[in-house]
ROLUM-402149 format. One record per atom (N, C-alpha, C): residue number from 1; residue in one letter; x, y, z. Coordinates in steps of 0.02 Angstrom, whole numbers, plus 50000, padded with zeros to 5 digits. Example, Ala and Ser with C-alpha at 12.3 -4.5 7.8 and 13.67 -1.06 7.14 Angstrom:
! residues 2
+-----+---------+-------+-------+-------+
| num | residuo |    xx |    yy |    zz |
+-----+---------+-------+-------+-------+
|   1 |       A | 50660 | 49716 | 50390 |
|   1 |       A | 50615 | 49775 | 50390 |
|   1 |       A | 50660 | 49835 | 50390 |
|   2 |       S | 50642 | 49888 | 50354 |
|   2 |       S | 50684 | 49947 | 50357 |
|   2 |       S | 50645 | 50002 | 50394 |
+-----+---------+-------+-------+-------+
//
This chain:
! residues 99
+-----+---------+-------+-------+-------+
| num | residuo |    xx |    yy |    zz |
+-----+---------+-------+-------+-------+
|   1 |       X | 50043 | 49941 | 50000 |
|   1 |       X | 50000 | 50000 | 50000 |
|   1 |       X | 50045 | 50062 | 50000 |
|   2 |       X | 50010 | 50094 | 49938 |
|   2 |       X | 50057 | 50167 | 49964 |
|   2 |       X | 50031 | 50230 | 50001 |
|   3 |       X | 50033 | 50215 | 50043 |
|   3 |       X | 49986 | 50282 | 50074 |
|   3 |       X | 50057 | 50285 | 50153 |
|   4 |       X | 50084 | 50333 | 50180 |
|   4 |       X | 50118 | 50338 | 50227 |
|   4 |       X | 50060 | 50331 | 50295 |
|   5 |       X | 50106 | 50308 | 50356 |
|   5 |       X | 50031 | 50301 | 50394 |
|   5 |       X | 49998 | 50367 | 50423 |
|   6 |       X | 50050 | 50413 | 50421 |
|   6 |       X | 49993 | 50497 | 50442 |
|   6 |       X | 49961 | 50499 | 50388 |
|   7 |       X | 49978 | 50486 | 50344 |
|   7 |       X | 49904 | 50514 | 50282 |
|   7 |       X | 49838 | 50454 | 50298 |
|   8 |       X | 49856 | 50382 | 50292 |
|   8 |       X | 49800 | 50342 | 50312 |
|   8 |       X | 49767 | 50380 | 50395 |
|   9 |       X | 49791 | 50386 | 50457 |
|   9 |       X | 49778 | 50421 | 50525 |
|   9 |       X | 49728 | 50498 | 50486 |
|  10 |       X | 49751 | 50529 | 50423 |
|  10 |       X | 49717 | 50609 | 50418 |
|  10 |       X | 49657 | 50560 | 50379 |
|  11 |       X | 49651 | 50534 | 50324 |
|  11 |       X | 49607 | 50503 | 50294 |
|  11 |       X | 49534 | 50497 | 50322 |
|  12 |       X | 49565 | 50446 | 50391 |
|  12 |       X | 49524 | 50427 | 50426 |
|  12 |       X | 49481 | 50475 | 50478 |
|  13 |       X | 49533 | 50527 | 50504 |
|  13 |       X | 49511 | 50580 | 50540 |
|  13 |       X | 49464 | 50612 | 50492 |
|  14 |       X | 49478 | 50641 | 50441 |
|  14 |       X | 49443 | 50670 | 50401 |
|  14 |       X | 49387 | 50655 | 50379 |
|  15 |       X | 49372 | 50599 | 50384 |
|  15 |       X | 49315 | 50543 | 50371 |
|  15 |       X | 49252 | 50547 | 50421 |
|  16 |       X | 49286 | 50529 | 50490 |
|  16 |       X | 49260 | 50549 | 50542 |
|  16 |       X | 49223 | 50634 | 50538 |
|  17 |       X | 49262 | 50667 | 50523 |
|  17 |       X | 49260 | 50752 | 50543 |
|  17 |       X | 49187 | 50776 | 50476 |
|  18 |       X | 49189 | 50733 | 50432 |
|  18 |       X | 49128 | 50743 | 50361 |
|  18 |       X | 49103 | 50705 | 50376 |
|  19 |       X | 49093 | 50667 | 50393 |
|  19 |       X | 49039 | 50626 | 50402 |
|  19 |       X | 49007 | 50616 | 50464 |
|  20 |       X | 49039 | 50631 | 50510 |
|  20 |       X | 49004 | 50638 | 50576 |
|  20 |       X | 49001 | 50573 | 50627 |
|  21 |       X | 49027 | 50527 | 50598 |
|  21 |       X | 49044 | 50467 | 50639 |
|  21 |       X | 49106 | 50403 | 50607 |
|  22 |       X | 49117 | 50377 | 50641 |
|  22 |       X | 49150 | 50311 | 50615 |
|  22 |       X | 49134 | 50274 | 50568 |
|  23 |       X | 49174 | 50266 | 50517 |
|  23 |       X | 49146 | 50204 | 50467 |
|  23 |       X | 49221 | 50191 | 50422 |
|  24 |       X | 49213 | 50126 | 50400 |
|  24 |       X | 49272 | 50091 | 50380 |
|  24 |       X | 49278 | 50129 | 50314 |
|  25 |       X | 49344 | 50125 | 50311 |
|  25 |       X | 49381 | 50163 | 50224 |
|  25 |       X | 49414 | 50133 | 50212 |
|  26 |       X | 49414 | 50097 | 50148 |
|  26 |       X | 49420 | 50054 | 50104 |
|  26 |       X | 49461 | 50106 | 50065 |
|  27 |       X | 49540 | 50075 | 50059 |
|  27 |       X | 49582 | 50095 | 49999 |
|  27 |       X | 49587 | 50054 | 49930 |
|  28 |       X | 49568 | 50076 | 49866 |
|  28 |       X | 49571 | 50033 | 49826 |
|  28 |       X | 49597 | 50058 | 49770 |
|  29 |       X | 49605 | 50034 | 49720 |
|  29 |       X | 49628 | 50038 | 49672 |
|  29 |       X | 49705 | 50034 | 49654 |
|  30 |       X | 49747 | 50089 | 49598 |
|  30 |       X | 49822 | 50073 | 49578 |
|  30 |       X | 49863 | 50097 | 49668 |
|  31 |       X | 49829 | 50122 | 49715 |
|  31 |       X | 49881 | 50128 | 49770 |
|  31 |       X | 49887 | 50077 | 49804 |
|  32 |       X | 49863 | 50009 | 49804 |
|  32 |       X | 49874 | 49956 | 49815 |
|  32 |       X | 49933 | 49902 | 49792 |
|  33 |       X | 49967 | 49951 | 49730 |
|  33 |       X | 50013 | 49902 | 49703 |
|  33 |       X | 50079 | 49948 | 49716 |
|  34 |       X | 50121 | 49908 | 49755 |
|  34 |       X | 50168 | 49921 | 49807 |
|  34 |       X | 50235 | 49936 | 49735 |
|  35 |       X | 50208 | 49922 | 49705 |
|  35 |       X | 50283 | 49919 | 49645 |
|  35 |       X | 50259 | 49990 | 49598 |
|  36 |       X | 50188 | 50006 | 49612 |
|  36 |       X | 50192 | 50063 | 49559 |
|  36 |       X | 50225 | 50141 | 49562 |
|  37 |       X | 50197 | 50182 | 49520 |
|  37 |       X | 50208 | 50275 | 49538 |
|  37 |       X | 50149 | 50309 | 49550 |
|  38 |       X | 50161 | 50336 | 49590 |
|  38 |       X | 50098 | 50374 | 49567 |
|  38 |       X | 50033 | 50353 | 49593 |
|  39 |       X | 49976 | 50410 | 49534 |
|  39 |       X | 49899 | 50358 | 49542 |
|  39 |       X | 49878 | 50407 | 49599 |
|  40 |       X | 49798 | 50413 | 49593 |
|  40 |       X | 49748 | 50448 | 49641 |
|  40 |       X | 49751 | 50394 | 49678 |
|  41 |       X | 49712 | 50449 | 49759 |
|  41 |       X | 49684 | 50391 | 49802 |
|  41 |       X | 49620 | 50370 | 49799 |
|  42 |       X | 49604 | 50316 | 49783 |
|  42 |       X | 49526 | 50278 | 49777 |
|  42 |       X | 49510 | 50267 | 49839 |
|  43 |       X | 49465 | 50306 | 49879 |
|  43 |       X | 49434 | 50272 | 49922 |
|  43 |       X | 49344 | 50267 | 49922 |
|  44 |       X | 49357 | 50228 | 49972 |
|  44 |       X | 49269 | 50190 | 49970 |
|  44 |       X | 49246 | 50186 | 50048 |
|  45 |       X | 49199 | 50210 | 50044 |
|  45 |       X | 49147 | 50212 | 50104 |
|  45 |       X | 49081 | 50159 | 50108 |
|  46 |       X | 49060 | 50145 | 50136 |
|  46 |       X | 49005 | 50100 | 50141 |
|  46 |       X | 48947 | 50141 | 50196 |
|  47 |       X | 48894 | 50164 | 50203 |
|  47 |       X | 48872 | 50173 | 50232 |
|  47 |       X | 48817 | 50131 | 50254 |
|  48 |       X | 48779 | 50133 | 50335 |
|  48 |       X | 48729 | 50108 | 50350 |
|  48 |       X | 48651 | 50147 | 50304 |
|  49 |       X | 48656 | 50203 | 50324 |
|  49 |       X | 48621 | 50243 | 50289 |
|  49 |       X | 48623 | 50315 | 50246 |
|  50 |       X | 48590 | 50299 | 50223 |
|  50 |       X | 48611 | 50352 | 50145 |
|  50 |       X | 48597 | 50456 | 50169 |
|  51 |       X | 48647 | 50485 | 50131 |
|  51 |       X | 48666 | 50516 | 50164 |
|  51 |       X | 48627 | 50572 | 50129 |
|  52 |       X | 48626 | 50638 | 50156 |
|  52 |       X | 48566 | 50664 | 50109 |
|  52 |       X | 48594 | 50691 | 50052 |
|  53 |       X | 48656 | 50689 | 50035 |
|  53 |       X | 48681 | 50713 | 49966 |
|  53 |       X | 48751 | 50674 | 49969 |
|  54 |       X | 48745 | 50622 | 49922 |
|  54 |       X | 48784 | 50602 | 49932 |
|  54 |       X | 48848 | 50615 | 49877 |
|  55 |       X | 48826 | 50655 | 49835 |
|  55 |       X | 48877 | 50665 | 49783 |
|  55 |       X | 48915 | 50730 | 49801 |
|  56 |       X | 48886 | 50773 | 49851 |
|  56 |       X | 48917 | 50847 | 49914 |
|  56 |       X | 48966 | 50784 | 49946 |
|  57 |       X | 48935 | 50755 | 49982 |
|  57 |       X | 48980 | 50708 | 50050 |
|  57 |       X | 49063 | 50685 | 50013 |
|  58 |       X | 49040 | 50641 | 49971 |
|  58 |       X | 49094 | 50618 | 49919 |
|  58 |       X | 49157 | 50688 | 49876 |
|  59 |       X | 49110 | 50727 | 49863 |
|  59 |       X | 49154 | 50796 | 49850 |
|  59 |       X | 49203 | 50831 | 49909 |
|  60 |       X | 49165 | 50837 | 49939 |
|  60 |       X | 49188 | 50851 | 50030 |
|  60 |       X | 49249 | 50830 | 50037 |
|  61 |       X | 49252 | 50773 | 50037 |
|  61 |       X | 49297 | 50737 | 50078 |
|  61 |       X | 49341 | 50738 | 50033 |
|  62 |       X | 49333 | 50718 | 49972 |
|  62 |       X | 49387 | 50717 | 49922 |
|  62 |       X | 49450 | 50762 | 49902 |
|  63 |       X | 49407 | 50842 | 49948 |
|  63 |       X | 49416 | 50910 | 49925 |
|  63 |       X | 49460 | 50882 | 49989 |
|  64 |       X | 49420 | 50894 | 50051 |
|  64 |       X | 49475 | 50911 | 50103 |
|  64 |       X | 49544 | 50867 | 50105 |
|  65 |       X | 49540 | 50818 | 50081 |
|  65 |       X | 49581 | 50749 | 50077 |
|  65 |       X | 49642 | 50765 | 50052 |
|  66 |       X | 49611 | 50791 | 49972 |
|  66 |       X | 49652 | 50806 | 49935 |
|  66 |       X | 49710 | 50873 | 49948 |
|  67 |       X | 49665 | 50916 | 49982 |
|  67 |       X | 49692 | 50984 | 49991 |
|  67 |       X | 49756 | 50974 | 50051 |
|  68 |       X | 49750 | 50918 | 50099 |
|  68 |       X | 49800 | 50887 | 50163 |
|  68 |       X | 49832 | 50853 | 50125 |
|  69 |       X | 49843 | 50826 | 50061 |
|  69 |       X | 49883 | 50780 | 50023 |
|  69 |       X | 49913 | 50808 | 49964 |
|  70 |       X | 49929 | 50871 | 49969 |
|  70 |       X | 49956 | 50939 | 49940 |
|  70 |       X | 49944 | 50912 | 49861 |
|  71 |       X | 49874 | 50935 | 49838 |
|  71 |       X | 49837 | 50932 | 49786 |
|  71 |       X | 49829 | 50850 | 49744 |
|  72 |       X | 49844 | 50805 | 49769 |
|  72 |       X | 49832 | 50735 | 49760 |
|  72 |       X | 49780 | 50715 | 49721 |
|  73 |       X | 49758 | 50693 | 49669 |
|  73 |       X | 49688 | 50680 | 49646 |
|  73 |       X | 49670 | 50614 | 49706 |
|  74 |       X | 49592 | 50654 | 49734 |
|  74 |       X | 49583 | 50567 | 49773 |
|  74 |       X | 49485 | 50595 | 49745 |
|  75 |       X | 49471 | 50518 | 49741 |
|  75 |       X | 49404 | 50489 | 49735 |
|  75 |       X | 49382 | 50458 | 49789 |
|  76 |       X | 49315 | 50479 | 49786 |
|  76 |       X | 49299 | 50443 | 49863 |
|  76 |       X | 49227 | 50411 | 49803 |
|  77 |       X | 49214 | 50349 | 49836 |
|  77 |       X | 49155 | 50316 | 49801 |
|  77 |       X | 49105 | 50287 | 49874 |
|  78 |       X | 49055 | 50309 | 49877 |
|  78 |       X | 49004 | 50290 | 49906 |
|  78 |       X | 48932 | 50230 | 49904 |
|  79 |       X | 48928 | 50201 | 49959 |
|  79 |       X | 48865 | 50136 | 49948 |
|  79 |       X | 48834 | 50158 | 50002 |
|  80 |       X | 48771 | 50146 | 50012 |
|  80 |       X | 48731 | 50154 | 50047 |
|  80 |       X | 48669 | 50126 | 50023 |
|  81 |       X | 48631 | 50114 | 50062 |
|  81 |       X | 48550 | 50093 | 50045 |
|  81 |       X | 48525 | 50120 | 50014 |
|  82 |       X | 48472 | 50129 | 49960 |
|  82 |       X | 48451 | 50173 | 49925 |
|  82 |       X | 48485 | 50180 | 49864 |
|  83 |       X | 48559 | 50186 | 49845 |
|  83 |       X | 48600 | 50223 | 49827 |
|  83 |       X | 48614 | 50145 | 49761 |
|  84 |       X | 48610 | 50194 | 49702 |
|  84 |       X | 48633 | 50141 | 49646 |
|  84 |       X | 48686 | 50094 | 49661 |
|  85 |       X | 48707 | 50047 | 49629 |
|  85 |       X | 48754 | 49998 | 49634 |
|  85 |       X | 48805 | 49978 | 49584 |
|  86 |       X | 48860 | 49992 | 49556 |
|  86 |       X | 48884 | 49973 | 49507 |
|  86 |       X | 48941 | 49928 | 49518 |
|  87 |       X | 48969 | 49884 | 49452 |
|  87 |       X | 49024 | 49870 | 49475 |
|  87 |       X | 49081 | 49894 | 49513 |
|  88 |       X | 49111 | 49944 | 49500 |
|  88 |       X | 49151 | 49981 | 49552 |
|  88 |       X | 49151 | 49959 | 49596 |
|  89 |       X | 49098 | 49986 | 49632 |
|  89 |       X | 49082 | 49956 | 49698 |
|  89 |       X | 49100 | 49885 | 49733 |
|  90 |       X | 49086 | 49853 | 49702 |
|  90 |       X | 49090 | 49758 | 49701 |
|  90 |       X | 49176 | 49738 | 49708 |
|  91 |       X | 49204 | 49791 | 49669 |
|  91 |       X | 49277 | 49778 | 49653 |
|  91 |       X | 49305 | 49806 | 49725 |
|  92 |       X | 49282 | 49867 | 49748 |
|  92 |       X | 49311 | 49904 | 49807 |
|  92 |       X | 49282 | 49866 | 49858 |
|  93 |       X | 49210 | 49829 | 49865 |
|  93 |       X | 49223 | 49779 | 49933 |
|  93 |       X | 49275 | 49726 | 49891 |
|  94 |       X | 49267 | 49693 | 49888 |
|  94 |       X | 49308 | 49643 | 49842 |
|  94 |       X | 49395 | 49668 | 49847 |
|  95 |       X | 49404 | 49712 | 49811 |
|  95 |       X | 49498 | 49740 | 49822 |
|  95 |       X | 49525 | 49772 | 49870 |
|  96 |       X | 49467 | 49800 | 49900 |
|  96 |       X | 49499 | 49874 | 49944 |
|  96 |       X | 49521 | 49842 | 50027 |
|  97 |       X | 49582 | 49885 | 50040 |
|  97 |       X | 49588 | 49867 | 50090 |
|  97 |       X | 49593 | 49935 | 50151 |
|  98 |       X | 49540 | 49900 | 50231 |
|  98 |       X | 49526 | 49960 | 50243 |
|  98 |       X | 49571 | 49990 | 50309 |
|  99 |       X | 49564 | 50057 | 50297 |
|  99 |       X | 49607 | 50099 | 50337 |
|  99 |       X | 49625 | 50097 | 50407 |
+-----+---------+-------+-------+-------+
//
């Protein structure tokens, strides 16, 4: 994994601080491969319940994430009840490993 562990520790804080409680974060995608360069951070959230905007929440975090990871492209991808389902998703429970 490439993520240093204060950035996984801000991730998670940050997570906490937008969203308002605890919930697991799932790192996925090319920062998983220990041999590469580079590459955004993919992360993934799972929620119990759906959030009232969830494409704000996902922006949010991405923004603040990114802005502590001195301009980093990061994606945050969201599940929740309610909330469409795509492959993506399937791959990030499936690949991601969480914070």
């Amino acid at each position: 994994m490439r993520l240093q562990p204060e950035d996984i520790l801000m991730i998670r804080q940050m997570t906490r601080d937008v969203i308002g409680f605890d919930a697991p974060v799932r790192l996925f995608g090319s920062r998983l491969n220990d041999e590469g360069r580079g590459g955004d951070v993919d992360l993934f959230l799972e929620l119990s319940t759906p959030p009232d905007n969830p494409v704000l929440l996902a922006a949010t975090l991405a923004g603040k994430i990114s802005r502590r990871m001195h301009g980093r492209k990061v994606d945050v991808l969201i599940a929740a009840p309610g909330l469409m389902n795509f492959p993506i998703h399937d791959i990030a429970r499936q690949e991601g490993v969480i914070l």
